[in-house]
MARMAR-312022 format. One record per residue (C-alpha): z, y, x; residue in one letter. Coordinates in nm, 4 decimals. Example, Ala and Ser with C-alpha at 12.3 -4.5 7.8 and 13.67 -1.06 7.14 Angstrom:
# residues 2
{node {0.7800; -0.4500; 1.2300}; 'a'};
{node {0.7140; -0.1060; 1.3670}; 's'};
This chain:
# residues 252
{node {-2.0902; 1.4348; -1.5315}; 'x'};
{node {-1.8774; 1.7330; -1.5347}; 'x'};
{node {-1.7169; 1.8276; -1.2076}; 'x'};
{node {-1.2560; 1.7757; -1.1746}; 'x'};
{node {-1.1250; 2.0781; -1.0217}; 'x'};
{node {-0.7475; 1.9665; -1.0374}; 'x'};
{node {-0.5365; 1.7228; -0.8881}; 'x'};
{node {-0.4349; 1.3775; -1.0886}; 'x'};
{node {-0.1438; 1.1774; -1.0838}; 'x'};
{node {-0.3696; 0.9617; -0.9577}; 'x'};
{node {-0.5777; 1.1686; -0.7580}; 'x'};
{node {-0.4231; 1.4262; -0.5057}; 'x'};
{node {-0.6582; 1.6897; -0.3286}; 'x'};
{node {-0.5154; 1.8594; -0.0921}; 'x'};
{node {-0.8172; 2.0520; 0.0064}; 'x'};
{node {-1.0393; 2.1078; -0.2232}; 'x'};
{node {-1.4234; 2.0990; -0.0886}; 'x'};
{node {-1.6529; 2.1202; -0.4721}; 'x'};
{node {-1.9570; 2.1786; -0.2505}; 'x'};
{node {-1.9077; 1.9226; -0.0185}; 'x'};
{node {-2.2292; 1.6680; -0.0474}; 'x'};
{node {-1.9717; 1.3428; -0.0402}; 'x'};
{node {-1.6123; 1.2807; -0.1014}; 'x'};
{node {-1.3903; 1.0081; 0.0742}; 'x'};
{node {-1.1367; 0.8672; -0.1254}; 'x'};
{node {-0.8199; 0.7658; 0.0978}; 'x'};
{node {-0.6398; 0.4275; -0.0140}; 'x'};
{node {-0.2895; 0.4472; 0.1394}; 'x'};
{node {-0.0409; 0.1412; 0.3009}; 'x'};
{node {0.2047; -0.0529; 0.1764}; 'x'};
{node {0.4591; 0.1962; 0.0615}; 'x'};
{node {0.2248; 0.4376; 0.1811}; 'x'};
{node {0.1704; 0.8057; -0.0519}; 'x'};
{node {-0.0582; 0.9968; -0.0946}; 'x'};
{node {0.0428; 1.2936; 0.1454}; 'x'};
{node {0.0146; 1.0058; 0.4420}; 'x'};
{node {-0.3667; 1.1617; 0.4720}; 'x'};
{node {-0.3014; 1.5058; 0.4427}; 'x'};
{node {-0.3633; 1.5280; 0.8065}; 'x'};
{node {-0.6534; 1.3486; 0.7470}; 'x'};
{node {-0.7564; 1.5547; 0.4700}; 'x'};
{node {-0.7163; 1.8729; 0.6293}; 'x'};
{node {-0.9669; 1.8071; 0.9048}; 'x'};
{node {-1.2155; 1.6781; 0.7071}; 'x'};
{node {-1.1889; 1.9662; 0.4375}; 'x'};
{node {-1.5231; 2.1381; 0.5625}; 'x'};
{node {-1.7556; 1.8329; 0.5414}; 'x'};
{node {-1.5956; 1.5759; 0.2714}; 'x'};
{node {-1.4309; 1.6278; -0.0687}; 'x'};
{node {-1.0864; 1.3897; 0.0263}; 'x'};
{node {-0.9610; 1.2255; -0.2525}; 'x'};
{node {-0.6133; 1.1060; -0.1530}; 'x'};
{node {-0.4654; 0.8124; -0.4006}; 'x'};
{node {-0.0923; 0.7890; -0.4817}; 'x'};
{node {-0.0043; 0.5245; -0.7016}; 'x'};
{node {0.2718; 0.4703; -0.9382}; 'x'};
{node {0.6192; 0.3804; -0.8187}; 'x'};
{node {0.6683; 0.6257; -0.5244}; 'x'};
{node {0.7853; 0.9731; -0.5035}; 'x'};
{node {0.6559; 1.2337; -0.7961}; 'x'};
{node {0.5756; 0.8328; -0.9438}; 'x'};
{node {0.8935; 0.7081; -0.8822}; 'x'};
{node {0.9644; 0.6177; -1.2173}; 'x'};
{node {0.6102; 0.4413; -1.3317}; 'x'};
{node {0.6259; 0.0968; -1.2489}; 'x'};
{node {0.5085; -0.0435; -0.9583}; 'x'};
{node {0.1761; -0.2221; -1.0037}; 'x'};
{node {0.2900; -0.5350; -0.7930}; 'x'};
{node {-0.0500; -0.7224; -0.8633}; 'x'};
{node {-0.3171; -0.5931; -0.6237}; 'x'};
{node {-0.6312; -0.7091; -0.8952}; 'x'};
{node {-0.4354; -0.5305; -1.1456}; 'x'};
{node {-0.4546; -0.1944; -0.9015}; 'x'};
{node {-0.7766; -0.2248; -0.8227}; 'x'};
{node {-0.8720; -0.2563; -1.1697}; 'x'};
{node {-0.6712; 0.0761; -1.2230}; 'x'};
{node {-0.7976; 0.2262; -0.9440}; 'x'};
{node {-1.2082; 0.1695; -1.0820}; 'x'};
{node {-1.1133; 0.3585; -1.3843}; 'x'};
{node {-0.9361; 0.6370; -1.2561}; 'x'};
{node {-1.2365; 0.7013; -0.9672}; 'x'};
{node {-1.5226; 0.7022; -1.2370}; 'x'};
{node {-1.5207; 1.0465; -1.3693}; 'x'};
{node {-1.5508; 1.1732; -0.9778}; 'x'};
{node {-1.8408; 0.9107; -0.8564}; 'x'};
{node {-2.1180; 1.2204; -0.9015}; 'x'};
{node {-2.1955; 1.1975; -0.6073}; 'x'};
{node {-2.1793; 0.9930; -0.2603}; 'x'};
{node {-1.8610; 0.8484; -0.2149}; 'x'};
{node {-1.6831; 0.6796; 0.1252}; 'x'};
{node {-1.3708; 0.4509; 0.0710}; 'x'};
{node {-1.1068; 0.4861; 0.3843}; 'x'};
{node {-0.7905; 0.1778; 0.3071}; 'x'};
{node {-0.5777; 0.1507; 0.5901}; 'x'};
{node {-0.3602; -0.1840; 0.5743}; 'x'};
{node {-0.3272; -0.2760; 0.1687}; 'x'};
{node {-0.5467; 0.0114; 0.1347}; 'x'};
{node {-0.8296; -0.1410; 0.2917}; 'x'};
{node {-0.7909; -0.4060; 0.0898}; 'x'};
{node {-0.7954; -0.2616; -0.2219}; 'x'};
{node {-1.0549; -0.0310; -0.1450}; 'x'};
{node {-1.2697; -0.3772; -0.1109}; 'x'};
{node {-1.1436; -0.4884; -0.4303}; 'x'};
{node {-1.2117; -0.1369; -0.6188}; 'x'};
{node {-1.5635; -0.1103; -0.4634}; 'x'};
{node {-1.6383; -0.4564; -0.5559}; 'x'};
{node {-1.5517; -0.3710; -0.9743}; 'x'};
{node {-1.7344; -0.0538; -0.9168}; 'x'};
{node {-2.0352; -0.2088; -0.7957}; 'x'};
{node {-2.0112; -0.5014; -1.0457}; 'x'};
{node {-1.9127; -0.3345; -1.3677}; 'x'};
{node {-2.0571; 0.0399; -1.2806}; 'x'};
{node {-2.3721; -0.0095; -1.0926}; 'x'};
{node {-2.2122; 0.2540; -0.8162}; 'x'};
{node {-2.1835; 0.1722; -0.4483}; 'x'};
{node {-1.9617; 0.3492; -0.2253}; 'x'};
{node {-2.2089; 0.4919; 0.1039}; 'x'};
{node {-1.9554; 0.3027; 0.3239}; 'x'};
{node {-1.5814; 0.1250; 0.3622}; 'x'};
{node {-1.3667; 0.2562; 0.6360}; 'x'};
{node {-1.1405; -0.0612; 0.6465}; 'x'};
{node {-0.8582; 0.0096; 0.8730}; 'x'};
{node {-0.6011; -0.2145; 1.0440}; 'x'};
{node {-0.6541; -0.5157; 0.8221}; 'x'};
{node {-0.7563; -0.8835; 0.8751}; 'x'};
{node {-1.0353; -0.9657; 0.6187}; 'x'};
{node {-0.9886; -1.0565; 0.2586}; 'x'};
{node {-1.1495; -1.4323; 0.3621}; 'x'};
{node {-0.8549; -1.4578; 0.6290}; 'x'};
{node {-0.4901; -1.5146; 0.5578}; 'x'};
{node {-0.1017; -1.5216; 0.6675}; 'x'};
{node {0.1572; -1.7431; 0.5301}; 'x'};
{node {0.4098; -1.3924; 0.4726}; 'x'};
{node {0.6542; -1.3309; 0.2238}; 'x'};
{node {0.8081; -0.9937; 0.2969}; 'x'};
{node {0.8566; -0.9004; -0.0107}; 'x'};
{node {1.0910; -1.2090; -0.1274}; 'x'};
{node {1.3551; -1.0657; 0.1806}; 'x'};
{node {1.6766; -0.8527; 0.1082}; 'x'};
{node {1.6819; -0.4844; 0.1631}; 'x'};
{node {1.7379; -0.4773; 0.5146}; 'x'};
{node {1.4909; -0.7522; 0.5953}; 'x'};
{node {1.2042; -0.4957; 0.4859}; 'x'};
{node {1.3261; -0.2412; 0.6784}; 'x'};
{node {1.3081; -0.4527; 0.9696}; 'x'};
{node {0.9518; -0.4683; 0.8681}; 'x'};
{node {0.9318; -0.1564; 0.8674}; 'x'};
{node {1.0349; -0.0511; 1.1764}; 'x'};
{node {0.8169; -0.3532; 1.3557}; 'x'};
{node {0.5307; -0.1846; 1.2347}; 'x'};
{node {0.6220; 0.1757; 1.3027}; 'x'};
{node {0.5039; 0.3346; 0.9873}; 'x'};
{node {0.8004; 0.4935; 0.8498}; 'x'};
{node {0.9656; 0.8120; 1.0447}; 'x'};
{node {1.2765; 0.6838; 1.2399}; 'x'};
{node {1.4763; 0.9470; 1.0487}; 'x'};
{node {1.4132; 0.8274; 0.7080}; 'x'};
{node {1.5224; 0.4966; 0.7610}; 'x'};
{node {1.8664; 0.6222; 0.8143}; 'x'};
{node {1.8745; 0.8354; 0.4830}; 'x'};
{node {1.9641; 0.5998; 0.2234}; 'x'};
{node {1.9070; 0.8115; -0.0773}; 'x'};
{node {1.5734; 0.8381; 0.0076}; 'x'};
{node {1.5066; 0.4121; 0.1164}; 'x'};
{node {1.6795; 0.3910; -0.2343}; 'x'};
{node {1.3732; 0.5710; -0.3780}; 'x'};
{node {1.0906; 0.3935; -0.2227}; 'x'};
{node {1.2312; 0.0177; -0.1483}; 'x'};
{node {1.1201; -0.0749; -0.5229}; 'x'};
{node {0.7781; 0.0681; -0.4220}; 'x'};
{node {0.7232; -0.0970; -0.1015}; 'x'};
{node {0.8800; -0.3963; -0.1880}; 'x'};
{node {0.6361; -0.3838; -0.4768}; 'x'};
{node {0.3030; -0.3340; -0.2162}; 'x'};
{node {0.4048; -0.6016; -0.0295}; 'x'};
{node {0.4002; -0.8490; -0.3068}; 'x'};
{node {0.0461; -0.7429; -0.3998}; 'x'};
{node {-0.0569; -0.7504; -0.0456}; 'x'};
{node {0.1161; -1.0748; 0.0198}; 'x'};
{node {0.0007; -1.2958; -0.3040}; 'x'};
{node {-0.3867; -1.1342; -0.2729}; 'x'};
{node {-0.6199; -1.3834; -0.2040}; 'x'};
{node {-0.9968; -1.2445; -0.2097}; 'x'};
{node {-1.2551; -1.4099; -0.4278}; 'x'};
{node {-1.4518; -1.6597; -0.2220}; 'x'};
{node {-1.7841; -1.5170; -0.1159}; 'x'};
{node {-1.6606; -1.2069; -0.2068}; 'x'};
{node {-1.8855; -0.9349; -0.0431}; 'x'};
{node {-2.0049; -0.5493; -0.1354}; 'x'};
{node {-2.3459; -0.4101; -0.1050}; 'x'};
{node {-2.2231; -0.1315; 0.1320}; 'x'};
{node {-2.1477; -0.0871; 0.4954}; 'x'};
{node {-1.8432; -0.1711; 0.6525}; 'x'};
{node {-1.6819; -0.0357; 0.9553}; 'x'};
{node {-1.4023; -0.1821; 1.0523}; 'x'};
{node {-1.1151; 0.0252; 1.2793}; 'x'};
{node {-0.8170; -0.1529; 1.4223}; 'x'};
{node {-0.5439; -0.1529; 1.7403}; 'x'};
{node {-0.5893; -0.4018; 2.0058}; 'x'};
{node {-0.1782; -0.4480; 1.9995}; 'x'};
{node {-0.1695; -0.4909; 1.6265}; 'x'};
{node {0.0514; -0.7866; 1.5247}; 'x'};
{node {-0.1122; -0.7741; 1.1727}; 'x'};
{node {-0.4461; -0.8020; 1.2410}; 'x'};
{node {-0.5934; -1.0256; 1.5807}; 'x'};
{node {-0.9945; -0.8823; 1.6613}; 'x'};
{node {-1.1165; -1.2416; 1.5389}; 'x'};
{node {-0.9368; -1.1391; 1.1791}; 'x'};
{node {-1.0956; -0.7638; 1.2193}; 'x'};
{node {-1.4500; -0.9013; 1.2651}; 'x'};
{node {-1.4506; -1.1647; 0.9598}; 'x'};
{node {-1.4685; -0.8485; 0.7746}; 'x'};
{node {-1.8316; -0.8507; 0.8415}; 'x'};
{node {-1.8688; -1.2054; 0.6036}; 'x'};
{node {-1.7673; -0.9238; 0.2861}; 'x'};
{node {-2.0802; -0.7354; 0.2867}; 'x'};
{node {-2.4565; -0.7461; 0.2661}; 'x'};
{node {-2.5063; -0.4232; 0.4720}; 'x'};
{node {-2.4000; -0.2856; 0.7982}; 'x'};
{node {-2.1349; -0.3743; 0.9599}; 'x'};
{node {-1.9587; -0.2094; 1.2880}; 'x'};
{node {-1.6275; -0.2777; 1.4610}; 'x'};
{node {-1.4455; -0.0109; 1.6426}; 'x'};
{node {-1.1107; -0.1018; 1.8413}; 'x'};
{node {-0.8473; 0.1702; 1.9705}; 'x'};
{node {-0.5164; 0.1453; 2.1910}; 'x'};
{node {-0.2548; 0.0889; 1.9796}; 'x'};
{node {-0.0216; -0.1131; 1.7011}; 'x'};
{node {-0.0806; -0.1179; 1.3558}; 'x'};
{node {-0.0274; 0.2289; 1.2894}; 'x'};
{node {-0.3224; 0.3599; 1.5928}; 'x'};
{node {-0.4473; 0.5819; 1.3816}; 'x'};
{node {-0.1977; 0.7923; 1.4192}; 'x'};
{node {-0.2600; 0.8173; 1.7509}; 'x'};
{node {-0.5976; 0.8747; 1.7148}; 'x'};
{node {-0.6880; 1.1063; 1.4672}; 'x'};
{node {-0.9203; 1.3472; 1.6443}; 'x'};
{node {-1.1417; 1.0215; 1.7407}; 'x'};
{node {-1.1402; 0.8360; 1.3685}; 'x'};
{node {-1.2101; 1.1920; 1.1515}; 'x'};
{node {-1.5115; 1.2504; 1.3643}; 'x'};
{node {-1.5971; 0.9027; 1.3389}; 'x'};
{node {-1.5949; 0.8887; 0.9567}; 'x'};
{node {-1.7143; 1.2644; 0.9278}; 'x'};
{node {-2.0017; 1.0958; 1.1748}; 'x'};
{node {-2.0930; 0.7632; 0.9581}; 'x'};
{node {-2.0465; 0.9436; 0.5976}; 'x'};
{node {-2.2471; 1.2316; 0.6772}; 'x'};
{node {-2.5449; 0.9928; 0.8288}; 'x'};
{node {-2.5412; 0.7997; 0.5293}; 'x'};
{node {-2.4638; 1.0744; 0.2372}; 'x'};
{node {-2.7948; 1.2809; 0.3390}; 'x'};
């Protein structure tokens, strides 16, 4: 399989690492973009290839439609990873992202024969769990309200409404394929999962964080920080060495 050198629409890489012995493939939020890893990406560019997704609908995508069905995405998603699975691979979702990096693993194991070397699923309750929400069916400022109760958007783009005009479609869009996904039942991969999420998160209780371990027939590991739903952005130093730890054990 011959080796991509360039960036996708798909598929950003930031930092390029062709000799690298795995890549990690970063799923983003709801609303999320690609650039939300680059942080991510940037200390991990010695060890792992990073693979950061940006899907249609949001910023150089802003006019693709959004793919408001999260089967439909992952289905997308499969296809669009295929010509880079040569060799190990990591999947790292944080919120939707972890979700549909369960769902694109799952088609990739089922319909590829490949196996990801482990899921990083990050502040998410398991795909067996479930919520009664319906974010996505509020007005305009009703998802910003979300927004700001989970702290994932910068305080200063909130206020500038050219920009919330730009990505509303999009994250109103995530939200309805978050919100209407129901897993499968049964539904488990072959590979490890570790599980990361913030004791304060009002997404995601530790009881919903640990069914996570009824979607797979390997390992499973849950690790807990201080924090809301967004704690990895408070913890960076600790979850990069932690993935850069469990990839590298398993990509040998």
């Amino acid at each position: 399989m011959s080796e991509i050198t360039e960036s996708t629409s798909w598929v950003r890489r930031f930092h390029p690492a062709p000799d690298a012995p795995a890549r990690l493939v970063c799923f983003p939020h709801a609303g999320g973009s690609a650039s939300f890893y680059f942080p991510m990406s940037k200390a991990l560019s010695g060890d792992l290839d990073v693979l950061n997704l940006q899907y249609p609908g949001r910023q150089d995508r802003r006019h693709e439609p959004v793919i408001a069905d999260l089967g439909r995405l992952a289905d997308e998603t499969a296809e669009v990873l295929r010509p880079w699975l040569d060799r190990p691979v990591a999947f790292f979702g944080h919120s939707m992202g972890a979700v549909l990096a369960f769902e694109t693993a799952l088609r990739l194991e089922r319909e590829h024969a490949f196996s990801p070397v482990r899921l990083f699923a990050s502040g998410r309750r398991a795909p067996s769990t479930s919520r009664d929400e319906s974010v996505h069916l509020r007005d305009d400022e009703g998802i910003l309200a979300e927004l700001k109760l989970m702290s994932g958007t910068d305080a200063r783009l909130l206020g500038d409404e050219e920009i919330l005009r730009m990505s509303l479609p999009a994250i109103r869009g995530d939200y309805q394929a978050v919100e209407t996904y129901r897993a499968e039942p049964a539904a488990a991969v072959r590979c490890p999962i570790d599980v990361l999420t913030g004791d304060d998160d009002p997404k995601t209780t530790i009881a919903e964080a640990r069914a996570w371990q009824e979607h797979t027939t390997g390992g499973f590991d849950l690790t807990v920080f201080a924090g809301g739903h967004f704690f990895l952005a408070h913890h960076q130093k600790e979850i990069t060495a932690h993935i850069r730890n469990r990839t590298a054990a398993v990509a040998r």
